[in-house]
C-alpha positions as CSV (number, residue, x, y, z in Angstrom):
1,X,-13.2,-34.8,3.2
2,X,-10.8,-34.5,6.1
3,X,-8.0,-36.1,4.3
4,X,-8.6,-32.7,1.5
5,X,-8.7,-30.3,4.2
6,X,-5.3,-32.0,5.6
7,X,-4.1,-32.0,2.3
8,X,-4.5,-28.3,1.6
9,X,-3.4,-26.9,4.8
10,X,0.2,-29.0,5.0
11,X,0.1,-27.2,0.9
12,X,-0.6,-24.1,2.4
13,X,1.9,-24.3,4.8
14,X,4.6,-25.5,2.2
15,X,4.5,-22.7,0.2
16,X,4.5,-20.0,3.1
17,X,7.3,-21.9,4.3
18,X,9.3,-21.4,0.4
19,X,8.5,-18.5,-0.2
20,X,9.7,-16.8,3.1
21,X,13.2,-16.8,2.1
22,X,12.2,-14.4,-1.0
23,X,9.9,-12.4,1.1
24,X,13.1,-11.8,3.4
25,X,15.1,-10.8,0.2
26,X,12.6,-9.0,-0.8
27,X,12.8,-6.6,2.2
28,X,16.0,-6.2,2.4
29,X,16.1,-5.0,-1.5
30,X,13.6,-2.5,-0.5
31,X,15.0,-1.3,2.7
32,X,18.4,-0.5,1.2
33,X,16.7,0.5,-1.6
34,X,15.1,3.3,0.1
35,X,18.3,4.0,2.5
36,X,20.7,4.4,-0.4
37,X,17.8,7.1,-2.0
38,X,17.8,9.3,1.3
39,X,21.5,8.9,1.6
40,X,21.5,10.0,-2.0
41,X,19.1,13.1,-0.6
42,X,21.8,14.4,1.6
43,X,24.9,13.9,-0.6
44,X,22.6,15.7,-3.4
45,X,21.9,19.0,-1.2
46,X,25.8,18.9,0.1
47,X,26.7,19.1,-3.7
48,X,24.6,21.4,-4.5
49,X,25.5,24.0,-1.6
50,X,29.1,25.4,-3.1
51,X,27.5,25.3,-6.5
52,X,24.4,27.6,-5.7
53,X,25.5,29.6,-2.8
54,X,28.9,31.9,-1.3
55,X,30.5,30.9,1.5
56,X,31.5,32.7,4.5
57,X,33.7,32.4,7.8
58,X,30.6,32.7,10.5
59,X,28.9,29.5,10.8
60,X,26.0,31.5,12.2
61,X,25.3,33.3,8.6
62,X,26.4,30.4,6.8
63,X,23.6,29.3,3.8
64,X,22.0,26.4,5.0
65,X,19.7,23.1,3.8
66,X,17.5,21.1,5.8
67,X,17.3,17.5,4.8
68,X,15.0,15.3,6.1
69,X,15.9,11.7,6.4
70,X,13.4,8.8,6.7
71,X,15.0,5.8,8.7
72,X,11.6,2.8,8.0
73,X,10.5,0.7,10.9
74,X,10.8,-2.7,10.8
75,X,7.6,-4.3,9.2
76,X,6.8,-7.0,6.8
77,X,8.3,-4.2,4.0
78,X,11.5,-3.2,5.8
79,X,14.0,-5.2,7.1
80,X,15.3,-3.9,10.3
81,X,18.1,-1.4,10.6
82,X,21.1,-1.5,12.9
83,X,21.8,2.0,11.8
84,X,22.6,5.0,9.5
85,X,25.7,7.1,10.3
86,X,27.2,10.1,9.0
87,X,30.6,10.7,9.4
88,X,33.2,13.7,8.1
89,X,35.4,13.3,10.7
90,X,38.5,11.8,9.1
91,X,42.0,14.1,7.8
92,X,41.2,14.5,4.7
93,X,38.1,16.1,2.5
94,X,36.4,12.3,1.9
95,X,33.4,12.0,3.7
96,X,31.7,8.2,4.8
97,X,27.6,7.3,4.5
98,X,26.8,4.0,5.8
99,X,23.8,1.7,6.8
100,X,23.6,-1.7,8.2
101,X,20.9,-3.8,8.4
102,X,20.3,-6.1,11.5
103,X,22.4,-9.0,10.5
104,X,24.1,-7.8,7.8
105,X,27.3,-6.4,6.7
106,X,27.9,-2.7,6.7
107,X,27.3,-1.2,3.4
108,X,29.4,2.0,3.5
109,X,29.9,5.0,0.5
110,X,32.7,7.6,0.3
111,X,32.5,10.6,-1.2
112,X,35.9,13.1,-2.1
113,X,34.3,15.3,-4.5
114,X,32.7,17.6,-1.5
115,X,34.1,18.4,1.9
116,X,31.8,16.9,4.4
117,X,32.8,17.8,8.4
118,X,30.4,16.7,11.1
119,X,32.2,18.8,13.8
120,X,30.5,17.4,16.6
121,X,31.2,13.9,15.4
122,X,29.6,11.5,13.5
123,X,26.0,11.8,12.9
124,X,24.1,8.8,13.9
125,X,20.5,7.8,13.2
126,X,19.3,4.7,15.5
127,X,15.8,4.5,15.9
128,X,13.2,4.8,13.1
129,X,11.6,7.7,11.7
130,X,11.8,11.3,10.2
131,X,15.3,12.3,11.4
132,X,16.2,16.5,10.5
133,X,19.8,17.1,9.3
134,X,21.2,20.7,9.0
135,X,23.7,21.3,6.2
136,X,25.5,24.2,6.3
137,X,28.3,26.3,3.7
138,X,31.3,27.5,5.7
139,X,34.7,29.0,5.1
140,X,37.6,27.0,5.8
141,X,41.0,27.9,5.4
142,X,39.6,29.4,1.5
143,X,37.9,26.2,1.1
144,X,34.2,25.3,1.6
145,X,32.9,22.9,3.6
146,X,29.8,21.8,4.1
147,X,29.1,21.2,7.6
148,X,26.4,17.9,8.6
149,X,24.4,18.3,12.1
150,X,21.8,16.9,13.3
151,X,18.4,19.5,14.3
152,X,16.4,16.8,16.1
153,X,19.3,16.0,19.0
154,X,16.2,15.6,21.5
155,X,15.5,12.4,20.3
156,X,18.9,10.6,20.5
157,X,22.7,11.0,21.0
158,X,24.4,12.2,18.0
159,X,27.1,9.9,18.9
């Protein structure tokens, strides 16, 4: 009877022990998963700005989006996250979206088909949770830009 019990629980502990690496994989499918869909969320409303809307030289009267952006905790779902970071900063209209997960490489996206400024540099999202992201339609130079910023600075440095 004892030799059974022994028995099943070194089984037991086999198979938790194989199938960990898969449950890992398996988290870190879902988590960028879901960061590449909010990511998505933002570069959708930033698109959809000069399309649906006029622009105008006042930022103040500028049309605007709000875009929420869920960052997950780290749980047995999500991998955990190093980061999320906005950035529009660079010379020319191309704009940069990237994520990394804690001990991972950086996956990064560009974008040239919409001007993307973060004027007060880029926009990065460190802890988890709901995170509020202002998008806004300005006139620059007879081009418009859609301006990134972040509404919730209370909660952490937006550089």
């Amino acid at each position: 009877m004892v030799t059974r019990f022994v028995v099943a629980a070194v089984l037991a502990v086999a198979l938790v022990a194989a199938s960990m690496p898969a449950v890992e994989s398996a988290r870190i499918d879902r988590t960028a998963v879901h960061l590449d869909g909010e990511l998505t969320n933002i570069v959708d409303a930033a698109r959809d700005l000069p399309q649906t809307e006029d622009t105008v030289d006042d930022s103040s009267l500028a049309a605007r989006r709000v875009v929420a952006v869920s960052v997950p905790e780290r749980s047995l779902t999500s991998a955990p996250i190093d980061y999320v970071e906005l950035d529009g900063r660079g010379p020319t209209t191309s704009a940069s979206l990237s994520y990394r997960l804690t001990g991972h490489e950086e996956t990064t996206y560009r974008f040239t088909r919409i001007s993307l400024s973060t004027p007060d540099g880029p926009v990065r999202l460190s802890t988890a949770g709901i995170h509020r992201l202002s998008l806004a339609l300005v006139d620059r130079g007879g081009r418009p830009v859609v301006t990134l910023r972040r509404l919730d600075l209370g909660r952490e440095e937006s550089g």
